[in-house]
C-alpha positions as a Python dict, from the first residue, in 0.01 Angstrom:
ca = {
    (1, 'X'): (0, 0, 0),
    (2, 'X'): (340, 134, -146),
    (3, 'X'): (360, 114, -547),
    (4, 'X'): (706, 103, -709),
    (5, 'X'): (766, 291, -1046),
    (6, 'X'): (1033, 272, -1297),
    (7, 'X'): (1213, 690, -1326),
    (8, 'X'): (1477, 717, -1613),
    (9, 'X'): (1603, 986, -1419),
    (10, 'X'): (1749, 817, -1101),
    (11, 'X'): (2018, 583, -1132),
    (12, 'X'): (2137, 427, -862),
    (13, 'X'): (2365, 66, -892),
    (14, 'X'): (2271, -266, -795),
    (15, 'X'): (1926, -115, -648),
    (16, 'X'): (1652, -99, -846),
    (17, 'X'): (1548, 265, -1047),
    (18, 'X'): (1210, 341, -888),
    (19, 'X'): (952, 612, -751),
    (20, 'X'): (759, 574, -473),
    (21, 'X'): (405, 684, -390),
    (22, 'X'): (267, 681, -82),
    (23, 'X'): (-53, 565, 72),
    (24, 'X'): (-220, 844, -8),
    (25, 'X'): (-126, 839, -369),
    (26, 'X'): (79, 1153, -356),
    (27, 'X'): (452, 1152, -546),
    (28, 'X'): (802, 1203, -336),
    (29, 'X'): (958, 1426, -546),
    (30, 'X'): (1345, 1304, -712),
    (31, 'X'): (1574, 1525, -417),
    (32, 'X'): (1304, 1349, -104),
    (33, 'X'): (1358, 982, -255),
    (34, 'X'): (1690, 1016, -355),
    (35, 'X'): (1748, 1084, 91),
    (36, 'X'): (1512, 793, 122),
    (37, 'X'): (1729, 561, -58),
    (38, 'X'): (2094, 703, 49),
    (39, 'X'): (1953, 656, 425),
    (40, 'X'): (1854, 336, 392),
    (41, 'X'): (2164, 236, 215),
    (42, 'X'): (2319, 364, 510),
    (43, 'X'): (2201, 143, 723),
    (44, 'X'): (2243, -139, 574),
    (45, 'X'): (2592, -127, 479),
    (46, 'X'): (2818, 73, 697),
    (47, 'X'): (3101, 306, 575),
    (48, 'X'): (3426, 147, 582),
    (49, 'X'): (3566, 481, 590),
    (50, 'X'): (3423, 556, 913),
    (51, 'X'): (3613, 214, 1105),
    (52, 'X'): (3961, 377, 942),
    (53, 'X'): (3887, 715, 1129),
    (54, 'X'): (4213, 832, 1396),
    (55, 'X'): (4090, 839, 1724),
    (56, 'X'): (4319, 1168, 1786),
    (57, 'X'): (4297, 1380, 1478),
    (58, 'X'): (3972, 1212, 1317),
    (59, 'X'): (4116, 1165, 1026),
    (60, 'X'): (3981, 920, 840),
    (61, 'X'): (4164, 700, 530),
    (62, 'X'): (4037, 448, 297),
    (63, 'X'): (4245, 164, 424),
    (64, 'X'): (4347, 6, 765),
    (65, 'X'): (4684, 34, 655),
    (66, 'X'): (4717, 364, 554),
    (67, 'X'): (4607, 456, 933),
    (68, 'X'): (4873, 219, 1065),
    (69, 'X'): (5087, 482, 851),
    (70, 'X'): (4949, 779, 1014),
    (71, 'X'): (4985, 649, 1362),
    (72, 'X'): (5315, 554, 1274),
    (73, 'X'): (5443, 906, 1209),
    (74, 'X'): (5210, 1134, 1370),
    (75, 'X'): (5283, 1008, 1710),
    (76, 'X'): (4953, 1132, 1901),
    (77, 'X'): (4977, 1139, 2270),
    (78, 'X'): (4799, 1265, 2621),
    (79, 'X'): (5019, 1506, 2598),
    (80, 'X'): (4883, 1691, 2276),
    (81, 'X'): (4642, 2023, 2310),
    (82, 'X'): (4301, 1860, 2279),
    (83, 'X'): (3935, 2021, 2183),
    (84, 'X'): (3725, 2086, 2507),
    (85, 'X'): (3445, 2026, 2316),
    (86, 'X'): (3488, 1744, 2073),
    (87, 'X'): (3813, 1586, 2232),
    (88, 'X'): (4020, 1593, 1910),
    (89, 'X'): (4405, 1625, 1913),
    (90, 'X'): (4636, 1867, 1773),
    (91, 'X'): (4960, 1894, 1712),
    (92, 'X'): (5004, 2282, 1889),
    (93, 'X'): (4808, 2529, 2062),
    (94, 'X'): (4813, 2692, 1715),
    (95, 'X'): (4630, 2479, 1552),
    (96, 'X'): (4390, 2397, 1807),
    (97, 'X'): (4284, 2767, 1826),
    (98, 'X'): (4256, 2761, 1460),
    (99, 'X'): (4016, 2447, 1487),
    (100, 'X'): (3808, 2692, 1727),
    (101, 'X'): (3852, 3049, 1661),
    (102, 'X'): (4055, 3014, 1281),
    (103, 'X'): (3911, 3132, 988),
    (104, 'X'): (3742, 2772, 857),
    (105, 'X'): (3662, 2633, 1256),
    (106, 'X'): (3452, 2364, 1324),
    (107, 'X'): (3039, 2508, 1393),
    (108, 'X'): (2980, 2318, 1730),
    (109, 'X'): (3307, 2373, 1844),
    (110, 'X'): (3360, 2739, 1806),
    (111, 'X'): (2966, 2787, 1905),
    (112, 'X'): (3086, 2640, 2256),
    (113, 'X'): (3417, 2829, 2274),
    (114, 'X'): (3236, 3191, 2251),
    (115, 'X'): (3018, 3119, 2543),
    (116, 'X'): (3217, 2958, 2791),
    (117, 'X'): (3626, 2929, 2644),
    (118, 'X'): (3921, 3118, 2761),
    (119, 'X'): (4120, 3314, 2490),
    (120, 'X'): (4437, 3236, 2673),
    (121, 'X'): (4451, 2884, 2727),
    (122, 'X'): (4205, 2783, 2519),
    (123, 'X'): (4040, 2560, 2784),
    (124, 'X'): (3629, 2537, 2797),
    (125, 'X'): (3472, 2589, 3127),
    (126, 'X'): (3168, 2478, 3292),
    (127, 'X'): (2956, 2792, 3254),
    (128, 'X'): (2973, 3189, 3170),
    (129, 'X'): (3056, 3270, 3541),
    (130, 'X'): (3335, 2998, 3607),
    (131, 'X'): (3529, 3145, 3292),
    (132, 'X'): (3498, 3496, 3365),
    (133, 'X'): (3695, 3373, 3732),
    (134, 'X'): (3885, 3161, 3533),
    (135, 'X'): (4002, 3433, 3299),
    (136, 'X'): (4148, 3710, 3567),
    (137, 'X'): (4370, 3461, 3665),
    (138, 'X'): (4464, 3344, 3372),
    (139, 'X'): (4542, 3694, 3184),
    (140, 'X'): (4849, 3835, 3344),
    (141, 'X'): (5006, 4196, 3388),
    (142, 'X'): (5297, 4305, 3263),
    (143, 'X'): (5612, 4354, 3421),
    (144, 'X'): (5635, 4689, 3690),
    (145, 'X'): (5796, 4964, 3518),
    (146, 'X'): (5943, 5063, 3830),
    (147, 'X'): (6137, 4760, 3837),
    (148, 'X'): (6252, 4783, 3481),
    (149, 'X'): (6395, 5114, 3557),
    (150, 'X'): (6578, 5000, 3821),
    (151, 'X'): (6746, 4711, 3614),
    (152, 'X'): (6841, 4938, 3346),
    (153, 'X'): (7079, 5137, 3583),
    (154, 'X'): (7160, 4815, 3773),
    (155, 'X'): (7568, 4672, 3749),
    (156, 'X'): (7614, 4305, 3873),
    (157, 'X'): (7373, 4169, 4101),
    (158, 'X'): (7546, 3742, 4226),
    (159, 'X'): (7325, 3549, 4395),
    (160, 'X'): (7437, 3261, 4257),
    (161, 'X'): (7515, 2925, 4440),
    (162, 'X'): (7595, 2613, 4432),
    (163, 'X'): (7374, 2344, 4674),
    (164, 'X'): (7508, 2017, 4472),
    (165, 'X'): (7095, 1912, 4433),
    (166, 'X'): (7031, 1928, 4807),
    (167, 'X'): (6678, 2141, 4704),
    (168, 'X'): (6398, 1954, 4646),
    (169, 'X'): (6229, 1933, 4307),
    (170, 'X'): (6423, 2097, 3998),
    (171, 'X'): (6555, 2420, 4008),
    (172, 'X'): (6444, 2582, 3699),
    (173, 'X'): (6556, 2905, 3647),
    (174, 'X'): (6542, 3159, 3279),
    (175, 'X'): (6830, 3334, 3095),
    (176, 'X'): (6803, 3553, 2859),
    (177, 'X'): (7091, 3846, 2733),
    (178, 'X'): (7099, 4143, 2474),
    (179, 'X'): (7359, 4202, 2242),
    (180, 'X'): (7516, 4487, 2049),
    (181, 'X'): (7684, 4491, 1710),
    (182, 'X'): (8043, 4400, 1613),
    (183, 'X'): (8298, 4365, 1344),
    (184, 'X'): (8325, 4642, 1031),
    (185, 'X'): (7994, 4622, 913),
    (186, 'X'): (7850, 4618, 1277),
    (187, 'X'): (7619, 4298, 1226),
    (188, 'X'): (7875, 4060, 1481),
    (189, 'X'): (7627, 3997, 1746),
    (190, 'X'): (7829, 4049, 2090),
    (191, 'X'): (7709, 3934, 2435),
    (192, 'X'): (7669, 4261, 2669),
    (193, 'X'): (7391, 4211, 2938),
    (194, 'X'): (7304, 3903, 3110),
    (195, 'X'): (6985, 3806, 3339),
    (196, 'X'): (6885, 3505, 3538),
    (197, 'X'): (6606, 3492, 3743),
    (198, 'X'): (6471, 3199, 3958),
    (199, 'X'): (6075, 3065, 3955),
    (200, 'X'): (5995, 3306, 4207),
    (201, 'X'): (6095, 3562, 3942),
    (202, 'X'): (6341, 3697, 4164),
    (203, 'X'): (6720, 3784, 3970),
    (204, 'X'): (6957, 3596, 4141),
    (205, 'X'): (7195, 3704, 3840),
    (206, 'X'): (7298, 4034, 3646),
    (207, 'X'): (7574, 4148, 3480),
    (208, 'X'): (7684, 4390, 3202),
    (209, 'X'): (7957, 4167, 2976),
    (210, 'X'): (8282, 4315, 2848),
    (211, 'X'): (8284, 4143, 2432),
    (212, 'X'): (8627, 4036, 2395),
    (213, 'X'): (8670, 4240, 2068),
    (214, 'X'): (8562, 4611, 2009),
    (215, 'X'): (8220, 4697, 2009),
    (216, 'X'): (8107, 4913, 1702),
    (217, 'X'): (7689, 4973, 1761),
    (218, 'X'): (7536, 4949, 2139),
    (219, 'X'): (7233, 4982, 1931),
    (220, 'X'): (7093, 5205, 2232),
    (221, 'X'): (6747, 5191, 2076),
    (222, 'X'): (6618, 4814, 2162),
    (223, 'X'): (6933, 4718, 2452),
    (224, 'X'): (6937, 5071, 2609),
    (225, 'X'): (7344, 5009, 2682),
    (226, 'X'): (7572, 5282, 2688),
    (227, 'X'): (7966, 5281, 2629),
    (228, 'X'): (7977, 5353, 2980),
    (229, 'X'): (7801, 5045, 3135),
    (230, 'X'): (8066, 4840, 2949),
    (231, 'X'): (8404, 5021, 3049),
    (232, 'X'): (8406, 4807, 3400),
    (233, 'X'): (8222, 4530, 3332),
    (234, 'X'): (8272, 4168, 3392),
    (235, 'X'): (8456, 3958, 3107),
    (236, 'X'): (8293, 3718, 2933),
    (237, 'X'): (8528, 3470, 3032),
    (238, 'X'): (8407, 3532, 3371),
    (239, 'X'): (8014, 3522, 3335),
    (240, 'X'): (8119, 3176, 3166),
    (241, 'X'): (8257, 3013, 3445),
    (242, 'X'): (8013, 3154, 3694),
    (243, 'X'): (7688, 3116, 3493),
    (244, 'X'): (7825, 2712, 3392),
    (245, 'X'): (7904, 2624, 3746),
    (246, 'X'): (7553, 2734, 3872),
    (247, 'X'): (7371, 2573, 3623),
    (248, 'X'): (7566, 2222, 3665),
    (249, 'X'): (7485, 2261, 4041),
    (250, 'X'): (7815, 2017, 4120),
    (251, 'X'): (7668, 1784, 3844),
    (252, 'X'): (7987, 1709, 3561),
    (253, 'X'): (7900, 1805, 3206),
    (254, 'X'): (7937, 1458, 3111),
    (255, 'X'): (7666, 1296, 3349),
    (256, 'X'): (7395, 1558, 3233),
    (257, 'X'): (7220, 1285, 2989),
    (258, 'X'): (6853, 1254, 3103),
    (259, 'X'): (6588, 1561, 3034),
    (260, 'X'): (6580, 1589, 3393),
    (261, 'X'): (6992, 1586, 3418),
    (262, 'X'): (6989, 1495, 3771),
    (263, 'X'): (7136, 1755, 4035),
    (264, 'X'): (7189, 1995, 3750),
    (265, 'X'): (6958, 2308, 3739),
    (266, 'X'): (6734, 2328, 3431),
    (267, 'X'): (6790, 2613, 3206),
    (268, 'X'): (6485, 2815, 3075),
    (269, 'X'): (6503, 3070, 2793),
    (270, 'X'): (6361, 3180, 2421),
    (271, 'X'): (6594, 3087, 2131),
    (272, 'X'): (6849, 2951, 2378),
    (273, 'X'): (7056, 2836, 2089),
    (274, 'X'): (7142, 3221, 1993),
    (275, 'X'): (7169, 3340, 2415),
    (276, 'X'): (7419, 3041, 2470),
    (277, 'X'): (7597, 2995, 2133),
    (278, 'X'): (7680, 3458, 2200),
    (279, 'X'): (7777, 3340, 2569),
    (280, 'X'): (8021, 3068, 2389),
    (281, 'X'): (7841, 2776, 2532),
    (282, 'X'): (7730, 2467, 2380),
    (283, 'X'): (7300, 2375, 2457),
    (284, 'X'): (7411, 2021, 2491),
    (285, 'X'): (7614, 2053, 2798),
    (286, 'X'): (7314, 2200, 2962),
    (287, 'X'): (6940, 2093, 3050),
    (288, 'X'): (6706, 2354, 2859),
    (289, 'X'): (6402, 2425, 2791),
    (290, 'X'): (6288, 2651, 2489),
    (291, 'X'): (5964, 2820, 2443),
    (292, 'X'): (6073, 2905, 2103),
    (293, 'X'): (6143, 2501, 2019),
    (294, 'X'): (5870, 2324, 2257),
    (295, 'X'): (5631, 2179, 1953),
    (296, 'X'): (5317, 2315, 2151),
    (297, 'X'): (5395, 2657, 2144),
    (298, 'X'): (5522, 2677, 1720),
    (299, 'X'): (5297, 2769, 1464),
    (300, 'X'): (5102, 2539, 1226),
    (301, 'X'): (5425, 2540, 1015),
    (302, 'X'): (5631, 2424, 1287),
    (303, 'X'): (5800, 2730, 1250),
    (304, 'X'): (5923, 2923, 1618),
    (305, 'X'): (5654, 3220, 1746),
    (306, 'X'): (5806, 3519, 1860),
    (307, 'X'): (5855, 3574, 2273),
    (308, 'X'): (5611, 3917, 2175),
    (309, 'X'): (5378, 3712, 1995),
    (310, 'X'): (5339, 3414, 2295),
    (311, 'X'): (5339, 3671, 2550),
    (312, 'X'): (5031, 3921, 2405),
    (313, 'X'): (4883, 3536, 2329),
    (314, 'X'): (4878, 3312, 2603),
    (315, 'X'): (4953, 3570, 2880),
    (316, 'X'): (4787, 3855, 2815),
    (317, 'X'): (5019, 4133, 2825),
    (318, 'X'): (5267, 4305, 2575),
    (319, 'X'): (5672, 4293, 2608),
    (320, 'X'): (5963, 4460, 2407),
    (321, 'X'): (5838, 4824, 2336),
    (322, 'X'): (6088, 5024, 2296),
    (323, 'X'): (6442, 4935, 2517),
    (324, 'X'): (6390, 4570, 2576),
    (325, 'X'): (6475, 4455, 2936),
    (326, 'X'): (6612, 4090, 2985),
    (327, 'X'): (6445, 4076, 3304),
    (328, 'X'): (6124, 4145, 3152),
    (329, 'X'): (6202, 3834, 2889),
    (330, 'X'): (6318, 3565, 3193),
    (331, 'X'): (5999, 3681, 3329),
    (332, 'X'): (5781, 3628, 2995),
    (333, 'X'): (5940, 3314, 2982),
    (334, 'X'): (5925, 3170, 3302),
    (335, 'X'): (5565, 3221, 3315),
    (336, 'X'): (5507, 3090, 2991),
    (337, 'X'): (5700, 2745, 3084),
    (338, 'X'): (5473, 2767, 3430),
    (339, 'X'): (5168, 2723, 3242),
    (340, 'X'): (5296, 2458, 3014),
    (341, 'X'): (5426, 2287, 3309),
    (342, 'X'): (5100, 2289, 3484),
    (343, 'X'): (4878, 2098, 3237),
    (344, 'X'): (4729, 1794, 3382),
    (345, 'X'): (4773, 1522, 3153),
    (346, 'X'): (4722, 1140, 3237),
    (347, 'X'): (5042, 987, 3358),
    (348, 'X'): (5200, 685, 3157),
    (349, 'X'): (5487, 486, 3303),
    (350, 'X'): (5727, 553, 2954),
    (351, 'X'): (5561, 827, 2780),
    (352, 'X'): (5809, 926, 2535),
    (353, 'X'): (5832, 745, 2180),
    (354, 'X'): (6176, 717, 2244),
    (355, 'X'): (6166, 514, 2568),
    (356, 'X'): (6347, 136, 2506),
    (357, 'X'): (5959, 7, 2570),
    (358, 'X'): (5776, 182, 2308),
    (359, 'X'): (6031, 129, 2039),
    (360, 'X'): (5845, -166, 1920),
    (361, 'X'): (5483, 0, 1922),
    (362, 'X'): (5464, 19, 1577),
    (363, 'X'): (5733, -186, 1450),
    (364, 'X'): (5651, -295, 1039),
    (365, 'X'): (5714, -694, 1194),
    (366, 'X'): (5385, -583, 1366),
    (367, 'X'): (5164, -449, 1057),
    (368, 'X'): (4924, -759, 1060),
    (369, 'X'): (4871, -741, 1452),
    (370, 'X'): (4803, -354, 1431),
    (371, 'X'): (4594, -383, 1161),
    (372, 'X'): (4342, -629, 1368),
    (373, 'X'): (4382, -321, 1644),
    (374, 'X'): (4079, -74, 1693),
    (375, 'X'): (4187, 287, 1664),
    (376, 'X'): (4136, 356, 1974),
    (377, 'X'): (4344, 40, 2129),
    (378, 'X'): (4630, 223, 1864),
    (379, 'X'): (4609, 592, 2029),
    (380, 'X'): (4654, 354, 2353),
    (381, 'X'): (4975, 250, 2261),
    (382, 'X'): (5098, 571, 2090),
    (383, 'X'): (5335, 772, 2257),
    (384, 'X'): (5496, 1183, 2222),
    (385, 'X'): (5778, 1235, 2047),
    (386, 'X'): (5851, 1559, 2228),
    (387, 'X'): (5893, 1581, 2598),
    (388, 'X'): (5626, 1737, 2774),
    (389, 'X'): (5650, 1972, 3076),
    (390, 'X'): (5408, 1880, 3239),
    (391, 'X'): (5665, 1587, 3363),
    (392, 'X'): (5925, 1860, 3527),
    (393, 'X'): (5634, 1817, 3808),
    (394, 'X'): (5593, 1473, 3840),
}
């Protein structure tokens, strides 16, 4: 028989202040029927917290309509990096390998990750064997020296062409270029070395450029160009009209509009904004992807990583010691867009946030109808706000 006792030393509201003893006329001490009573509390009134959890990010709000809020902003997607082990969402790869790995990571999680997850991709395999496999493949080597040697001393190289979209699938192929220093105070940064390579990571373009005004440092240590590799070379005029025409493919400049931009080749590089705006091209008349911009691949801060930093990273390999080769960067870069690109994510019929059909997902007119939603039945109906890669293969 359980007898109840009045303690002035618990309080707890609208339940009565007691002590129990047992059957065996023994006391529970304060801390053991304090755990008692929260437990059964527990269980008979569930948290309303817990119904206003996200079903991407798990985080959780006081009201249904401050989750409505989050949804509305934070638009959570397939296409995000997700946990292996606990399924939740994040918003880059940076943050999910903080979640793991970081300094504050979540105990299950990372106790899973150090047996059987890959420090490149972050993905969680099925045992201690399958990741070791999985891991040689998935760590890279670097570029052959041999080959970088050879591209150092190398003039033009033109394989360019024009096949007006008669390949199938994109053509995606990376740019990147070095510059040296112009103007008085030798800070004008001047276009001097081009590189394109194709998937294959053959170069099917390489040129040294002529700048069109004097150039005052070749800063030989990082581009390794000389005065003499410029004397002859090809005007940038030239590499304009050359590299533009390739990259349209026979598509005009005013019909590139969709990310896919129809016949027109897709253009691959890190910080293509800087590359293009020293070749005196506009990003808009192109279709690009950047490693440095794709929201995946920033940091936590949604700030850009370096092409060294992604590379040691998610590769496995280190770039840009000492001369840096442009071949070695379209390389570095094509890979890295490779990977991205092959990430199997559930296919949606409109999966941008953007599309004319999801424009209305989360519309204020629809506050009270969202607000009856589960969060699950809202991640449904959330879409990215970022194009994903993973659609260049579809």
């Amino acid at each position: 028989m359980m007898v109840l006792v009045g303690s002035p030393h618990l309080r707890w509201v609208g339940e009565p202040v007691v002590l129990v003893i047992d059957n065996g006329g023994s006391k529970l001490s304060h801390g053991e029927l304090w755990r008692k009573m929260e437990k059964t509390r527990e269980e008979k009134v569930p948290s309303a917290v817990s119904l206003n959890k996200c079903a991407a990010c798990y985080r959780q709000f006081n009201r249904m309509e401050h989750l409505v809020d989050h949804m509305r902003t934070s638009f959570h997607s397939v296409h995000e990096p997700t946990c292996g082990v606990c399924k939740k969402h994040c918003r880059s790869f940076e943050s999910l390998r903080e979640h793991l790995i970081g300094p504050l990571p979540k105990q299950e999680c990372r106790n899973v990750f150090n047996i059987r997850g890959c420090k490149f991709c972050l993905a969680i395999l099925d045992s201690p064997y399958a990741l070791r496999v999985h891991q040689d493949r998935c760590q890279l080597s670097g570029v052959n020296h041999g080959i970088s040697a050879y591209m150092a001393n190398l003039g033009l190289r033109d394989s360019l062409t024009i096949d007006n979209g008669y390949s199938r699938g994109p053509q995606v192929v990376a740019l990147a270029c070095k510059t040296v220093g112009g103007g008085s105070d030798r800070s004008l940064d001047l276009c001097a070395r081009v590189c394109i390579i194709d998937e294959n990571e053959n170069i099917i373009f390489h040129t040294y450029v002529k700048p069109p005004i004097p150039v005052t440092n070749y800063r030989y240590e990082t581009t390794g160009i000389r005065p003499e590799h410029l004397r002859d070379a090809m005007p940038l005029r030239q590499v304009q009209r050359k590299v533009q025409d390739f990259l349209c493919n026979g598509e005009p400049t005013w019909k590139i509009r969709s990310p896919k931009g129809g016949k027109a080749r897709i253009l691959l590089g890190h910080g293509l904004d800087h590359d293009l705006d020293k070749m005196q091209y506009s990003c808009s008349i192109f279709v690009y992807r950047d490693t440095a911009k794709y929201p995946p691949l920033m940091k936590t801060s949604k700030l850009s990583n370096s092409l060294k930093y992604l590379t040691q990273t998610y590769l496995g390999y280190d770039i840009q010691n000492g001369i840096q080769d442009p071949y070695e960067d379209c390389v570095a870069t094509m890979r890295l867009y490779v990977r991205m690109r092959r990430q199997v994510h559930r296919r949606q019929d409109y999966p941008l946030a953007s599309d004319p059909q999801n424009r209305n997902n989360f519309a204020s007119w629809r506050q009270n109808e969202l607000e009856r939603m589960s969060p699950e039945e809202m991640l449904a109906i959330s879409r990215s706000d970022y194009y994903c890669w993973c659609l260049d293969s579809a």
